[in-house]
C-alpha positions in Angstrom: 22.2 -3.0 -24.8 18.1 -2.6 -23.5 18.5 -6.3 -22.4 21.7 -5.9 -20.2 20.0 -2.8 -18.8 16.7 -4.7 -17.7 19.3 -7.6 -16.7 20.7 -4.7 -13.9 17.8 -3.6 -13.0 16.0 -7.4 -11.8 17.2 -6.9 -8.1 15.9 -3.7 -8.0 12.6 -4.7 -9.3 12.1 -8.1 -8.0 13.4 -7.6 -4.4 11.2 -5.6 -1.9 13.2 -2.6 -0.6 16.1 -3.3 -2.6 16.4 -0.3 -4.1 16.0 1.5 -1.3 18.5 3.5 0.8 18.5 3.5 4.7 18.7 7.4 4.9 15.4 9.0 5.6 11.8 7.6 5.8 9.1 9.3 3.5 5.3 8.7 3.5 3.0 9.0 0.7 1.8 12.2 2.2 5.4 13.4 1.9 5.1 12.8 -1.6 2.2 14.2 -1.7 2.3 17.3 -0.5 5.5 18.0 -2.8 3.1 17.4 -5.6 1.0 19.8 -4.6 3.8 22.6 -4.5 5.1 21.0 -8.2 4.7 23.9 -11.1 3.9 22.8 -14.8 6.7 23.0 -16.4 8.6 26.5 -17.2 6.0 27.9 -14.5 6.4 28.9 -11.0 2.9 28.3 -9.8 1.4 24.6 -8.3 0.1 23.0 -11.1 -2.6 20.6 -9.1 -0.6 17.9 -9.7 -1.2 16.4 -6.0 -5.5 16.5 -8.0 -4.2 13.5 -11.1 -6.0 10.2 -10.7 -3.4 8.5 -10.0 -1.5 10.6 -7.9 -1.9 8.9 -4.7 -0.8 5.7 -6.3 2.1 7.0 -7.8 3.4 9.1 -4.9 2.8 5.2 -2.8 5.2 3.8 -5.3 7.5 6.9 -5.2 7.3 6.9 -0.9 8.2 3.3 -1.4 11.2 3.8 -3.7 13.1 6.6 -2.7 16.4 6.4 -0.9 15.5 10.3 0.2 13.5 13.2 0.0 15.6 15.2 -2.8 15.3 12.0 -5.1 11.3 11.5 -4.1 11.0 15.1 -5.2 13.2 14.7 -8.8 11.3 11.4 -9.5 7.9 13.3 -8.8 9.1 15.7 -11.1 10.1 13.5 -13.6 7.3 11.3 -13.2 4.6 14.7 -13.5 6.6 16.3 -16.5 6.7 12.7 -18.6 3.0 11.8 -17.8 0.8 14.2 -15.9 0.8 11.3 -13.1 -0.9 9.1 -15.0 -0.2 5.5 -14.7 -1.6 4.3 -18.1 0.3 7.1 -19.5 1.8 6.4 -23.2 4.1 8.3 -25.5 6.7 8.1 -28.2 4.0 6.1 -30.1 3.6 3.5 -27.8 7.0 2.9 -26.7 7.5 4.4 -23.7 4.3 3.7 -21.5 3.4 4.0 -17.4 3.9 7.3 -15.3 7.7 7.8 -15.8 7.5 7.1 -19.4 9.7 3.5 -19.2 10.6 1.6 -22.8 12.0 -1.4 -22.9 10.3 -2.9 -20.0 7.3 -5.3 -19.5 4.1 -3.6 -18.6 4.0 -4.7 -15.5 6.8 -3.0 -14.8 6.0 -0.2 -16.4 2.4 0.3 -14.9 3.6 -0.7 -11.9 4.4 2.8 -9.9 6.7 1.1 -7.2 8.4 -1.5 -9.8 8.5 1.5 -12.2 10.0 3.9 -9.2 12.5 1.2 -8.5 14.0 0.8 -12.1 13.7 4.9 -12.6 16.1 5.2 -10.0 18.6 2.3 -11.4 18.3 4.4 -14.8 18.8 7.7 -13.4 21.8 6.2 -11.5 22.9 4.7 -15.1 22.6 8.2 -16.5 24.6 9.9 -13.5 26.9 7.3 -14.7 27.7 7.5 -18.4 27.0 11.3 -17.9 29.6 11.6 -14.9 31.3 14.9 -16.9 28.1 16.8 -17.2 27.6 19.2 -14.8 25.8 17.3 -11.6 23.0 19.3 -12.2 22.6 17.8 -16.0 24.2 14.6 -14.9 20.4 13.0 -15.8 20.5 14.0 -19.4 21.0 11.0 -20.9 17.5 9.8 -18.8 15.5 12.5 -20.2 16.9 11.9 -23.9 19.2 8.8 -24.7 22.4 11.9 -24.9 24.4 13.3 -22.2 24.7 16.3 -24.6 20.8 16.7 -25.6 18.2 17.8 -23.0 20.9 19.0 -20.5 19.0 22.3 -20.0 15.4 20.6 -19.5 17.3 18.0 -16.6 18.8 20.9 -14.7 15.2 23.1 -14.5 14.0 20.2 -13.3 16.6 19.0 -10.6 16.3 22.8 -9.3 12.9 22.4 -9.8 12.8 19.0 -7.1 14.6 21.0 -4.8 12.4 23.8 -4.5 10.0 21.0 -3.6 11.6 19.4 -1.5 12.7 22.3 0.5 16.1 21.9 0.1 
C-alpha cells in the first residue's frame, strides 16, 4: 500500500507546478501573514507562528503548492499543529519526519517544504477520498490518523480553524 501511494504521488513531486491548481495566486507573504493570525491549538489567540525558523521557508513551499488560499491556510495549519514549522521536525519515533510530519517518503521529500506541500495535498486528496462519507469538514481524518473514524474531531477544529485564517 505505502509504495502505491508514493507511486501516485511522483507527478506531483517531480513536476514543477503540477500539483498546482490555476485558481488564485498566493505569495509567501500570503502565507505568511495567515501564520501570524494561526492560534496554538484549542486557543483563540496568534500563537507567533509567522516567528519559527523556518517559517518563511515553509510558507515558500506552501505559496508554491497550493491550488488556493483555503487549502494554503489548512496546510499551514496542518503543517504548524504537526511540527511547530519546523522543517527538521520528527515524531512518531522517527517515522514521520519534515514540517507536515510525512512517513513513508524519502527525506528529501520530506525536508523538502515545496516537495513535501506537494505530496500533502495528494494525501489529503487521498483522505477526502477514502473518507468521502465523513462529514466534509472531517473528510481529512484519515490524514491526521490512518482512520476515517479516529481524529475526526481534531480535523474539523482545524479545517474551521484555516478558515478563520484565511478569511473565509
Amino acid at each position: 500500500m505505502k509504495h502505491l501511494i508514493i507511486l501516485g504521488a511522483l507527478t506531483a513531486l517531480f513536476i514543477p507546478g503540477s500539483a498546482k491548481g490555476t485558481s488564485e495566486s498566493l505569495s509567501t507573504a500570503d502565507v505568511m501573514a495567515m501564520a501570524a493570525l494561526l492560534p496554538p491549538e484549542g486557543k483563540t489567540t496568534p500563537g507567533g507562528y509567522e516567528k519559527a525558523n523556518d517559517a518563511r521557508a515553509i510558507a515558500e513551499g506552501i505559496a508554491a503548492a497550493a491550488p488556493s488560499r483555503e487549502r494554503a491556510a489548512l496546510m499551514l495549519t496542518f503543517a504548524a499543529y504537526e511540527s511547530g514549522l519546523q522543517i527538521s521536525a520528527r515524531g512518531d519515533g522517527g517515522a514521520s519526519r519534515g514540517p507536515f510530519q510525512l512517513k513513508y517518503v524519502p527525506d528529501e521529500v520530506a525536508y523538502s517544504p515545496e516537495r513535501a506541500a506537494r505530496y500533502w495535498l495528494y494525501l489529503a486528496a487521498e483522505s477526502e477520498r477514502h473518507c468521502a462519507t465523513n462529514p466534509p469538514d472531517e473528510k481529512l481524518a484519515s490524514l491526521a490518523s490512518g482512520s476515517c473514524q479516529r481524529a475526526r474531531a481534531k480535523v474539523r477544529k482545524r479545517v474551521e480553524t484555516a478558515r478563520r485564517i484565511a478569511g473565509l
